[in-house]
VOPAGU-2260 file (C-alpha; in pm, 1 decimal, decimal comma):
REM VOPAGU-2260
SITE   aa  ch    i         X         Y         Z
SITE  UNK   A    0     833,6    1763,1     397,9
SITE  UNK   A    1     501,9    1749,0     205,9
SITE  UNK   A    2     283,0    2006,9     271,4
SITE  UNK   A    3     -66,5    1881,5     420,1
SITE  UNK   A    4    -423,3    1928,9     545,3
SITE  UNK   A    5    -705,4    1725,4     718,7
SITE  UNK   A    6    -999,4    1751,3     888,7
SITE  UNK   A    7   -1091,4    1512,1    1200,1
SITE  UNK   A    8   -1364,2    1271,7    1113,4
SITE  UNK   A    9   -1753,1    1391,2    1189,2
SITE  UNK   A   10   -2022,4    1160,4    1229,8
SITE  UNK   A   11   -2233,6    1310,6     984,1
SITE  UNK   A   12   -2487,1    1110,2     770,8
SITE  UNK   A   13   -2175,1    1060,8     494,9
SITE  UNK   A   14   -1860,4     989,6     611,5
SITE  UNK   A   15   -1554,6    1055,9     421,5
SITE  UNK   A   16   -1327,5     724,6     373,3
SITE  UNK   A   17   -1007,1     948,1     325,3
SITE  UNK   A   18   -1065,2    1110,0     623,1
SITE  UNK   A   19   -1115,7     785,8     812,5
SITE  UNK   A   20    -764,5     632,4     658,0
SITE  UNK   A   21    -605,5     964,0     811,3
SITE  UNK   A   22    -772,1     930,3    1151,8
SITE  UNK   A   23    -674,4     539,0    1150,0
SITE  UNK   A   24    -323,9     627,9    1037,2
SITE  UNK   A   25    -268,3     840,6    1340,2
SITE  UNK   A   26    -307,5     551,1    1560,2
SITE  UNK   A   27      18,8     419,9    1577,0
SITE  UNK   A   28     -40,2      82,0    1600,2
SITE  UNK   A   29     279,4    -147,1    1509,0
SITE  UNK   A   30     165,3    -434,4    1582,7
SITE  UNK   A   31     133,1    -569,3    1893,4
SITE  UNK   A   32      17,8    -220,6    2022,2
SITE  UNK   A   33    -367,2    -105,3    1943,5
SITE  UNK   A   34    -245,9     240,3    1912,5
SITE  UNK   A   35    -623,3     385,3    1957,5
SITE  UNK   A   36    -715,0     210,4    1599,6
SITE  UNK   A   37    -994,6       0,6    1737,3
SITE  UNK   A   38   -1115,5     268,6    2004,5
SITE  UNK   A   39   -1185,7     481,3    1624,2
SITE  UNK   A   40   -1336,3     179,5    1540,1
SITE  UNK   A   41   -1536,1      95,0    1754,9
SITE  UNK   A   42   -1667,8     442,2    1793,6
SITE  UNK   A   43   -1790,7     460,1    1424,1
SITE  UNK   A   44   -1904,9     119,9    1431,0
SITE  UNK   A   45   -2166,5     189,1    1760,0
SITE  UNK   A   46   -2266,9     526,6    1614,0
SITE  UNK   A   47   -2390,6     296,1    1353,8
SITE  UNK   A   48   -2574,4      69,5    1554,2
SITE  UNK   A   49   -2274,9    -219,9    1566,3
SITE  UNK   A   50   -2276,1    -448,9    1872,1
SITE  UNK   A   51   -1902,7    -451,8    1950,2
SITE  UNK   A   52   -1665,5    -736,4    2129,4
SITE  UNK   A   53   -1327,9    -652,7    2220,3
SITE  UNK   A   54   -1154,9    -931,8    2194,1
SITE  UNK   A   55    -833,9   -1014,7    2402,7
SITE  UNK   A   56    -586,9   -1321,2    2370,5
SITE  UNK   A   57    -293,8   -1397,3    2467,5
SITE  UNK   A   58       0,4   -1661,4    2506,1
SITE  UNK   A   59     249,9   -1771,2    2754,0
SITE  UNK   A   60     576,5   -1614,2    2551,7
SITE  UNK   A   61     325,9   -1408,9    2359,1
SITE  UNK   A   62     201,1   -1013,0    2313,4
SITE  UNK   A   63    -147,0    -989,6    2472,8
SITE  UNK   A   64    -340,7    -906,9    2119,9
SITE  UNK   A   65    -697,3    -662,1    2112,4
SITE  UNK   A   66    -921,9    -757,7    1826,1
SITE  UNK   A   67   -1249,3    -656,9    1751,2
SITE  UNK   A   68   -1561,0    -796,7    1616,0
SITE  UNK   A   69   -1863,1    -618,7    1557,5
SITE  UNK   A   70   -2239,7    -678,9    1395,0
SITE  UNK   A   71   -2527,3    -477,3    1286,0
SITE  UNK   A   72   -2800,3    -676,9    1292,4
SITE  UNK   A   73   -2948,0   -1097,5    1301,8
SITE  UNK   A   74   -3067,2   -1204,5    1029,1
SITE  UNK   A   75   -2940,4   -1362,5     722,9
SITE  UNK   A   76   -2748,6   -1284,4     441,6
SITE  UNK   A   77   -2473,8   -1284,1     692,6
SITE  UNK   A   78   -2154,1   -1052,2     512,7
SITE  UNK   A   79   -1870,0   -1046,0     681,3
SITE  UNK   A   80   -1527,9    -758,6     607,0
SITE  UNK   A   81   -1216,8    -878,1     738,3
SITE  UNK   A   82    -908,5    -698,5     817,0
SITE  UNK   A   83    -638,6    -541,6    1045,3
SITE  UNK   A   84    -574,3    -258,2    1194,8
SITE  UNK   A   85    -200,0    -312,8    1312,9
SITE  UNK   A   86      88,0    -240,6    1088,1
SITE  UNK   A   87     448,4    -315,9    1052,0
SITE  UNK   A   88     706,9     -93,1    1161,1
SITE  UNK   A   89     865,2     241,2    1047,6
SITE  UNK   A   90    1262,8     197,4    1107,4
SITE  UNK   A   91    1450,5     446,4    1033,3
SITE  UNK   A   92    1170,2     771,7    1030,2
SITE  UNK   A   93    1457,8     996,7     911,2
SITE  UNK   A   94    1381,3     796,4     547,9
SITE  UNK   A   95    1041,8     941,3     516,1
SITE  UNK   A   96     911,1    1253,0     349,5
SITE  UNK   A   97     629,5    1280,9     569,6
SITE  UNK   A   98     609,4    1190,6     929,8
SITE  UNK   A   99     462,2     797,0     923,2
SITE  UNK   A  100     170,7     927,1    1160,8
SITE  UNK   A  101      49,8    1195,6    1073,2
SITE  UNK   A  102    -200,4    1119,3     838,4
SITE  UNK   A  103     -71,9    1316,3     546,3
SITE  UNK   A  104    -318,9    1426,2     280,2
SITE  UNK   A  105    -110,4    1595,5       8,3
SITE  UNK   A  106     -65,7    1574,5    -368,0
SITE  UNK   A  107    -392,5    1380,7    -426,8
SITE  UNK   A  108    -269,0    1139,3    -221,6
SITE  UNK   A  109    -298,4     975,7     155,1
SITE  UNK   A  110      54,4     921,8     322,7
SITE  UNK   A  111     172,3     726,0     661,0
SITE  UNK   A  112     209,5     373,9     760,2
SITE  UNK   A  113    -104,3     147,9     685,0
SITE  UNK   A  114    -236,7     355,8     426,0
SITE  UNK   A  115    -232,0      50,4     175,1
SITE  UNK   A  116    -182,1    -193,4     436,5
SITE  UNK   A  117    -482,3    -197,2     504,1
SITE  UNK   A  118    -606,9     117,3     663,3
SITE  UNK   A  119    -766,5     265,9     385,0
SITE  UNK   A  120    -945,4     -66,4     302,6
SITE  UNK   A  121   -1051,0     -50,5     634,4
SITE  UNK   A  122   -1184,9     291,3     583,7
SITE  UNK   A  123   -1336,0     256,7     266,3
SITE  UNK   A  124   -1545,7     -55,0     423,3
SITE  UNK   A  125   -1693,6     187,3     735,3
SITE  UNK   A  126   -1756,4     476,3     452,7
SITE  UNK   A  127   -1992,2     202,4     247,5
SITE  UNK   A  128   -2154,4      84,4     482,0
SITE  UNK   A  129   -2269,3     439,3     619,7
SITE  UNK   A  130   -2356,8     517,4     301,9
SITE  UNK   A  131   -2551,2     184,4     244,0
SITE  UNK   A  132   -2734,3     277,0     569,3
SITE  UNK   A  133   -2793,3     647,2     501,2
SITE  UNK   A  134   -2962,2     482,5     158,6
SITE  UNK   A  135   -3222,0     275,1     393,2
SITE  UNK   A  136   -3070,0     -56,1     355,0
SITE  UNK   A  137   -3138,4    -275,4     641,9
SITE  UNK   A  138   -3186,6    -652,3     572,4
SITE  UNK   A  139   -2979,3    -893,4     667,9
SITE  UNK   A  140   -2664,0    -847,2     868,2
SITE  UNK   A  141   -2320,7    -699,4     838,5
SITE  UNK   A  142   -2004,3    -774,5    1014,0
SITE  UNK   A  143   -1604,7    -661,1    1099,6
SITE  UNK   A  144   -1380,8    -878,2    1147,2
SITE  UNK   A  145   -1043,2    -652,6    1293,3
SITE  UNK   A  146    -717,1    -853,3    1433,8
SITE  UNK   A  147    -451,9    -706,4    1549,3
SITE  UNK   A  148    -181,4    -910,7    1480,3
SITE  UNK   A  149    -179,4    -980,7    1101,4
SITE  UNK   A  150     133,8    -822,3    1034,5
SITE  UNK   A  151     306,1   -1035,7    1402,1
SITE  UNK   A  152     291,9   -1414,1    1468,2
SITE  UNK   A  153     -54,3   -1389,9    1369,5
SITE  UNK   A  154    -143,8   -1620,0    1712,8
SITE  UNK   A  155    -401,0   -1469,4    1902,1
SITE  UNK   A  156    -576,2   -1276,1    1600,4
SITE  UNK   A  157    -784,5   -1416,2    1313,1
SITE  UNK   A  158    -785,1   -1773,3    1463,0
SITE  UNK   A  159    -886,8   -1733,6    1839,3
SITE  UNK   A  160   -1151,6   -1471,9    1690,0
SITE  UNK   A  161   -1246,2   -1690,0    1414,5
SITE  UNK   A  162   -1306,1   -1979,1    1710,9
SITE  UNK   A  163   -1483,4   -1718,8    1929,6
SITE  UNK   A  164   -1766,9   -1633,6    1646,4
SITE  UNK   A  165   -1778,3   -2039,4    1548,3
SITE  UNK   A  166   -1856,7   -2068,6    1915,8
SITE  UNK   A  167   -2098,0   -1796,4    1934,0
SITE  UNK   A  168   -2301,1   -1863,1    1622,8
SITE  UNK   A  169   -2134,8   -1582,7    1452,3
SITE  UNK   A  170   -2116,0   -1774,4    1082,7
SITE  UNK   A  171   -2088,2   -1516,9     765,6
SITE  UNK   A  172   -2273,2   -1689,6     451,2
SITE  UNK   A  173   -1962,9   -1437,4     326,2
SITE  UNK   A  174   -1621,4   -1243,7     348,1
SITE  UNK   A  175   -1378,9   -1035,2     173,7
SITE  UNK   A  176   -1072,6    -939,2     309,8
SITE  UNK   A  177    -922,4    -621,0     204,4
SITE  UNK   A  178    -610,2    -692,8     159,6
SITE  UNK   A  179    -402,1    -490,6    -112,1
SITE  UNK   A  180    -496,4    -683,1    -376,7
SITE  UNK   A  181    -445,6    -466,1    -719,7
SITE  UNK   A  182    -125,0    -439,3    -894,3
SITE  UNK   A  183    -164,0    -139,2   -1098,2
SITE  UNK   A  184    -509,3      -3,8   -1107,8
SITE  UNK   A  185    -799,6     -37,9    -898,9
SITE  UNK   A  186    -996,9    -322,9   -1008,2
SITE  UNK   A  187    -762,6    -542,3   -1198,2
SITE  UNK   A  188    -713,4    -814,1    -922,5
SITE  UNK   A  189    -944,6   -1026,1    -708,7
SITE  UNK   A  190    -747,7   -1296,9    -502,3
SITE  UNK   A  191    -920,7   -1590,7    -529,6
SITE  UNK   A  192    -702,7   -1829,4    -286,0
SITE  UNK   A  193    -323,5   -1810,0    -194,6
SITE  UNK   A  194     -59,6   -2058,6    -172,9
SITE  UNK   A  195      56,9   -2224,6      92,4
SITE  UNK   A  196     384,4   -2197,4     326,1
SITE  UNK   A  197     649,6   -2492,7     395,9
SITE  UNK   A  198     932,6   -2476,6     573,2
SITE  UNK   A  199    1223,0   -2724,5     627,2
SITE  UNK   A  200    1525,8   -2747,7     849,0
SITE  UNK   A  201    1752,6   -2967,0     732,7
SITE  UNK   A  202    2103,7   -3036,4     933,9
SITE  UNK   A  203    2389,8   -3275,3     732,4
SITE  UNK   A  204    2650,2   -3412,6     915,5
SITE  UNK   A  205    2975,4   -3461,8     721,0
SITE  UNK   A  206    3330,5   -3600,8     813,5
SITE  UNK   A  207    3559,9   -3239,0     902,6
SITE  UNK   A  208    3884,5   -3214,8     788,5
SITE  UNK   A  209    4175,7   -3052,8     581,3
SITE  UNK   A  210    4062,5   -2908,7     308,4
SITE  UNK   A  211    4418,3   -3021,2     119,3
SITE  UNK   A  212    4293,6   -3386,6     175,6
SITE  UNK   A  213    3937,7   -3399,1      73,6
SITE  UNK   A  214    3944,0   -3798,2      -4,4
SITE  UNK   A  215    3954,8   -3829,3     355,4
SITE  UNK   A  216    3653,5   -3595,6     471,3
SITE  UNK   A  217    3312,8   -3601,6     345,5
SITE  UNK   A  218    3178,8   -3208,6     271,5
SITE  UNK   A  219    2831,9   -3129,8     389,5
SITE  UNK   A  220    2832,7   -2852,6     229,0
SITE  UNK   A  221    2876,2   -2930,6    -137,2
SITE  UNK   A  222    2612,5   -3262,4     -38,6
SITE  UNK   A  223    2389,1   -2959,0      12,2
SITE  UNK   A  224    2453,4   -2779,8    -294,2
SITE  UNK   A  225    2406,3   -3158,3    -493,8
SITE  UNK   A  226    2082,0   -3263,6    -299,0
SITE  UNK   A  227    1902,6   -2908,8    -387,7
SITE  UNK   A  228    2024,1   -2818,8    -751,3
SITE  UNK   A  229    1691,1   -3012,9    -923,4
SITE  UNK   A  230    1471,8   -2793,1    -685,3
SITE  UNK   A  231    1639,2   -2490,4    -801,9
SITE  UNK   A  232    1651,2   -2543,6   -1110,7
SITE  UNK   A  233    1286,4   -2644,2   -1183,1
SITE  UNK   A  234     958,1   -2626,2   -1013,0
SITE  UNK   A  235     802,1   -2869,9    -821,7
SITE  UNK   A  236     557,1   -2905,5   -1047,4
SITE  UNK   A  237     409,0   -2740,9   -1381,9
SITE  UNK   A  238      68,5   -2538,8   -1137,9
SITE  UNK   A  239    -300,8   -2601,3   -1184,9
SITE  UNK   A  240    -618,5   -2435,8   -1323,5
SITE  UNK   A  241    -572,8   -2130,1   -1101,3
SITE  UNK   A  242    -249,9   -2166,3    -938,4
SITE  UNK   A  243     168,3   -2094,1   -1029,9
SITE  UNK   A  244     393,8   -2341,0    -992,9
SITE  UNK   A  245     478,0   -2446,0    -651,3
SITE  UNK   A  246     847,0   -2331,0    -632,2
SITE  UNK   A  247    1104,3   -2392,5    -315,0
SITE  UNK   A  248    1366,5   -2097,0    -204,7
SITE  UNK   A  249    1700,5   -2170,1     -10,5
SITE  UNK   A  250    1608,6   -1889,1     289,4
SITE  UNK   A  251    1981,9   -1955,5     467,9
SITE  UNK   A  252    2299,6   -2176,4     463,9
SITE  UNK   A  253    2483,6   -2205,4     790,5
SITE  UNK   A  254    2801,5   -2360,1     906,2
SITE  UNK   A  255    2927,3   -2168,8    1168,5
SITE  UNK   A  256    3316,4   -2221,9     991,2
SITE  UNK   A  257    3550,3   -1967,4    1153,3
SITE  UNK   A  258    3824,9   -2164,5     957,4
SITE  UNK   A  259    3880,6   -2109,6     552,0
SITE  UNK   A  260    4120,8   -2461,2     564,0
SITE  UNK   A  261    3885,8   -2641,8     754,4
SITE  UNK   A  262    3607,6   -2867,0     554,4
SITE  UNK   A  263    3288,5   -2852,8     831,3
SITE  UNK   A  264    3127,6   -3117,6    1004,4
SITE  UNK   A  265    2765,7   -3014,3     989,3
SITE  UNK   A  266    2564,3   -2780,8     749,9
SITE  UNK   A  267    2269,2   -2687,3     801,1
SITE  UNK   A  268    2023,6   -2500,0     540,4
SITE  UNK   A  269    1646,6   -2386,1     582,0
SITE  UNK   A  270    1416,3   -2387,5     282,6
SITE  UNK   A  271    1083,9   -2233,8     209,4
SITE  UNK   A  272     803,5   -2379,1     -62,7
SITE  UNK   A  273     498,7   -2183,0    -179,4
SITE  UNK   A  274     248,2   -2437,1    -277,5
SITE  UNK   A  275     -43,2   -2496,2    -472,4
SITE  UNK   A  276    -350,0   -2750,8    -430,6
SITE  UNK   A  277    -138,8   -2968,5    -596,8
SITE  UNK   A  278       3,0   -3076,4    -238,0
SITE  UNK   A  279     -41,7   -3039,8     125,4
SITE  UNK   A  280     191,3   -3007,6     421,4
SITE  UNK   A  281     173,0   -3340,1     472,7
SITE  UNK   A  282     249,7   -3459,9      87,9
SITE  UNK   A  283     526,1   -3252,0     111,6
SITE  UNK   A  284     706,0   -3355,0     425,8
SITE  UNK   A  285     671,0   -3748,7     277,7
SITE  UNK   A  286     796,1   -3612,9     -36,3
SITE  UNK   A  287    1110,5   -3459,6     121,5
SITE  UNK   A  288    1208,5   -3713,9     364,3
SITE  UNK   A  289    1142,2   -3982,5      80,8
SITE  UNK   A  290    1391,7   -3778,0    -153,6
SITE  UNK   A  291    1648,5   -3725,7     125,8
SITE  UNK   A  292    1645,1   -4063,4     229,5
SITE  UNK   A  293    1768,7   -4176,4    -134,3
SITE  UNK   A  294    2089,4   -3947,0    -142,8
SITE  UNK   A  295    2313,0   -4120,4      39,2
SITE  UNK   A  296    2385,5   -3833,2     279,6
SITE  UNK   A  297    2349,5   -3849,1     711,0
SITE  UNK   A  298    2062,2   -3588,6     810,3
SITE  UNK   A  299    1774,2   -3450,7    1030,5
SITE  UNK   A  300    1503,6   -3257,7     902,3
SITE  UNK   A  301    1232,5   -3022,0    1122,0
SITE  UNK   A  302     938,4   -2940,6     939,1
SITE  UNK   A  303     638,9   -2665,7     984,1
SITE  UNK   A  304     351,1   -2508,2     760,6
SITE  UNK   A  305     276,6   -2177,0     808,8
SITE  UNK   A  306     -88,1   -2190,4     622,1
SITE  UNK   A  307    -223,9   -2421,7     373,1
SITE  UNK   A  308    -285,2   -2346,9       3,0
SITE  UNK   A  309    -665,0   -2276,8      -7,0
SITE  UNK   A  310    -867,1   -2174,2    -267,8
SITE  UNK   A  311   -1239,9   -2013,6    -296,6
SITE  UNK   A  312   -1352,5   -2173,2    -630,9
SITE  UNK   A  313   -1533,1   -1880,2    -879,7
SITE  UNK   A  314   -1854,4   -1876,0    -801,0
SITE  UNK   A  315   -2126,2   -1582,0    -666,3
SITE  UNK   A  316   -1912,6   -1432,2    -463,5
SITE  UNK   A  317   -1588,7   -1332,2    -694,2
SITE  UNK   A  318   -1841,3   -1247,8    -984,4
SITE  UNK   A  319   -2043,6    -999,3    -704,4
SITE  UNK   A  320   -1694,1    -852,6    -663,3
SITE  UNK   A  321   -1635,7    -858,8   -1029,6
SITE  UNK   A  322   -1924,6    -704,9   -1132,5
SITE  UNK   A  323   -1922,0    -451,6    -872,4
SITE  UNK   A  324   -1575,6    -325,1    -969,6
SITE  UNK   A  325   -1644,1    -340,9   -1350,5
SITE  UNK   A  326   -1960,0     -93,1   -1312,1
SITE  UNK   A  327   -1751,5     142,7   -1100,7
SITE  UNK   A  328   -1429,9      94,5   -1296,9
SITE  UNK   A  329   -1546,9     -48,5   -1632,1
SITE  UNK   A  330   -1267,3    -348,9   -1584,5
SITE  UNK   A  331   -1280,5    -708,1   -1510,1
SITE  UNK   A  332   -1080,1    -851,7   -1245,6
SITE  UNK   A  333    -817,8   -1128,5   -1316,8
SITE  UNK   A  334    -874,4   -1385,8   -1018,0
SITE  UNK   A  335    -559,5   -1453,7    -889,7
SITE  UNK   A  336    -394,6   -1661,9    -663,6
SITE  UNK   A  337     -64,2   -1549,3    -617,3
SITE  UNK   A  338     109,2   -1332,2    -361,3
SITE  UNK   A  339     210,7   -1447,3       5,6
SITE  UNK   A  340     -19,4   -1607,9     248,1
SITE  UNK   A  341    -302,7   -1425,1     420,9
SITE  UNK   A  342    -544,4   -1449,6     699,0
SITE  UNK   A  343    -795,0   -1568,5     413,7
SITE  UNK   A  344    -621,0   -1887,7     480,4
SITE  UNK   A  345    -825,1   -1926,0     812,3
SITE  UNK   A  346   -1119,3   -1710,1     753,8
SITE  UNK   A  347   -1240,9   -1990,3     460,0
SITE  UNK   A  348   -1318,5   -2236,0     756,8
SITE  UNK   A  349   -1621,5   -2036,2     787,8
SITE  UNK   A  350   -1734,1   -1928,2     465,9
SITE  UNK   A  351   -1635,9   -1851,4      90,1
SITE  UNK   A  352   -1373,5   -1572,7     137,9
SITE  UNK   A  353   -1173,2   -1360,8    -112,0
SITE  UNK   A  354    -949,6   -1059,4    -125,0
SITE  UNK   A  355   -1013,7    -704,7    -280,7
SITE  UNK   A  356    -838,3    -411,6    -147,9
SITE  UNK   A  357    -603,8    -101,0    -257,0
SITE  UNK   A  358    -318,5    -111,9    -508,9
SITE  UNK   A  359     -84,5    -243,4    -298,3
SITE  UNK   A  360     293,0     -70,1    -504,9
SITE  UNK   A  361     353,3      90,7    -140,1
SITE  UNK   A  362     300,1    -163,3     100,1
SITE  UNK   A  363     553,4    -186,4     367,6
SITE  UNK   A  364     750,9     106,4     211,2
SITE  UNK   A  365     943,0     408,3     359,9
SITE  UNK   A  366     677,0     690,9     176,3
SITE  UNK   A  367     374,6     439,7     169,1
SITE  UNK   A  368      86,8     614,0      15,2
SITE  UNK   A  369    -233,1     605,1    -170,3
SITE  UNK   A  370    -454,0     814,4    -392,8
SITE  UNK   A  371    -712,0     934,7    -272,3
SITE  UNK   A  372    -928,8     864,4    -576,3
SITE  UNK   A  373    -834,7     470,1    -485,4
SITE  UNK   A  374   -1011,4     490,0    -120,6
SITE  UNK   A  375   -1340,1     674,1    -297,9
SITE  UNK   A  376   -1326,9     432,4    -592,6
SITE  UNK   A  377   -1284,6      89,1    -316,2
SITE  UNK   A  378   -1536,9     243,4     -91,2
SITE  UNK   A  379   -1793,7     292,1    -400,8
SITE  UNK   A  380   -1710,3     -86,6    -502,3
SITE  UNK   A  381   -1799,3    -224,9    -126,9
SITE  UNK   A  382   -2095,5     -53,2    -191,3
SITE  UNK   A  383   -2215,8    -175,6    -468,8
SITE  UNK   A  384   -2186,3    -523,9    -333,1
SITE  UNK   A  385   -2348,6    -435,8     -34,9
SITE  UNK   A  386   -2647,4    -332,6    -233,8
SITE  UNK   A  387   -2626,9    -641,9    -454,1
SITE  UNK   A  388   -2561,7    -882,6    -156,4
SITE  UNK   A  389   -2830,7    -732,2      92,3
SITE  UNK   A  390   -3083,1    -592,2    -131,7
């Protein structure tokens, strides 16, 4: 066990981002439970002068969600920090060094669960903006965005919130999300736009029968292997200015065989592509049915998208973010599109939106932790485009 210390948070006229991440940490809230994380919230958020909504939806079949959304003051620019406060779970606790919870500070660095992901982004955003205050700034007006089911079905989060501010005038001339962003070292990643998610079901129906007489059966299972080699074996296409090459993954076969003589009668495989602006859900479903239908082989496919690729073209807002983090770290940011999907995907219906967070090595890991020089070094870089954004 690491040995530790902290200090509870104070409301004094500098707060400290690390000890923010700590306090946020010891909320346990695996998503779809608040855990106490927006209650901290919202607490520093009014001591600031924040108008706060607590925001509740919910689902027939679905976990009742608490977001929050909260704004200091009316008039334009309009900035906007997006994030969430739940987390994904522990498992087996008996892995860790420290106790996920706790809110470890030890080593130089902050431990528990959400300390990359995204706690400490969350943190570092509430530390810069005190500090922005405590230096007199007061024109326009500054928002949080906080879901609390980012890491879940992501249902009654970012989108119902999104729809609430749409319908309540809330519109941000801005965002960033802070999601984990940098590979390495602070400042050498700004995510620019992220792929988007496919999925297929696809069922073949075959002839069963002895597997010593295969001229008189028809194997779905080798018809899959055939129909999907090309899509393993190269991209579906060659990327564009500022995206990878959209690429598809086999996520499961499944036959269901209990017999090893015994050729099936169905097969059924799921599939996954990450795409660029090169296509859309809709491109792609034509694409796939069009391809099935010319390989002589007896199927159903079941589509769904997950998000669609976006992308937040370079413009004032990356190069704010990229000059912010090159006078605090003396680098320039690659803008990047890579990575998973994120809630970025619906924020951009609003306004330009990009991503700039923590280094994200730990993410999701038994041990996750950050440096503390990291929060300090984020929370400096939020404010510096506070300053440059509001004056």
């Amino acid at each position: 066990m690491l040995s530790s210390f902290h200090t509870s948070t104070s409301l004094s006229q500098s707060l400290d981002p690390v000890q923010i991440a700590a306090d946020l940490i010891r909320c346990p809230s695996v998503t779809p439970e608040e855990g106490g994380a927006i209650d901290l919230l919202q607490s520093l958020l009014e001591s600031m002068e924040f108008i706060c909504h607590r925001l509740y939806f919910e689902e027939y079949g679905t976990d009742k969600i608490e977001n929050l959304y909260a704004r200091r003051g009316n008039t334009a620019p309009h900035f906007c920090f997006a994030g969430h406060s739940d987390v994904v779970p522990v498992d087996d606790v008996t892995s860790w060094s420290v106790r996920p919870f706790d809110g470890i500070i030890a080593k130089d660095h902050l431990w528990g669960r959400g300390a990359v992901d995204m706690k400490g982004a969350i943190a570092a955003f509430i530390a810069a903006v005190d500090k922005y205050l405590v230096y007199g700034g007061n024109k326009g007006s500054i928002s949080l965005l906080i879901t609390g089911d980012e890491e879940s079905q992501g249902i009654n989060g970012t989108i119902k919130v999104l729809n609430w501010m749409e319908a309540n005038g809330e519109i941000p001339d801005m965002c960033i999300l802070g999601e984990p962003t940098n590979h390495t070292v602070m400042g050498d990643t700004i995510k620019i736009g992220r792929r988007g998610s496919f999925t297929g079901h696809i069922t073949l129906r075959g002839i069963q029968g002895h597997v010593a007489y295969p001229d008189l059966t028809q194997n779905p299972v080798h018809q899959l292997i055939r129909i999907f080699t090309p899509f393993i074996n190269d991209n579906l296409d060659q990327g564009t200015i500022h995206f990878a090459p959209s690429n598809l993954s086999i996520t499961t076969i499944d036959v269901g065989n209990l017999a090893n003589n015994v050729i099936p009668a169905k097969a059924h495989a799921t599939f996954n592509v990450r795409f660029n602006d090169n296509h859309s859900s809709e491109s792609l479903n034509l694409m796939f049915r069009k391809f099935f239908d010319n390989q002589n082989v007896s199927y159903t496919l079941k589509t769904e998208c997950l998000r669609e690729s976006f992308l937040t073209e370079p413009g004032i807002l990356s190069k704010l973010i990229s000059d912010a983090t090159f006078i605090i770290t003396g680098r320039r940011p690659e803008l990047s599109t890579n990575g998973g999907t994120s809630d970025a995907n619906f924020i951009k219906r609003l306004c330009p939106v990009v991503e700039f967070g923590l280094v994200g090595k730990t993410m999701h890991q038994v041990d996750e932790h950050v440096p503390l020089a990291d929060i300090y070094t984020l929370k400096d870089i939020y404010l510096t485009v506070l300053k440059c954004i509001l004056g």
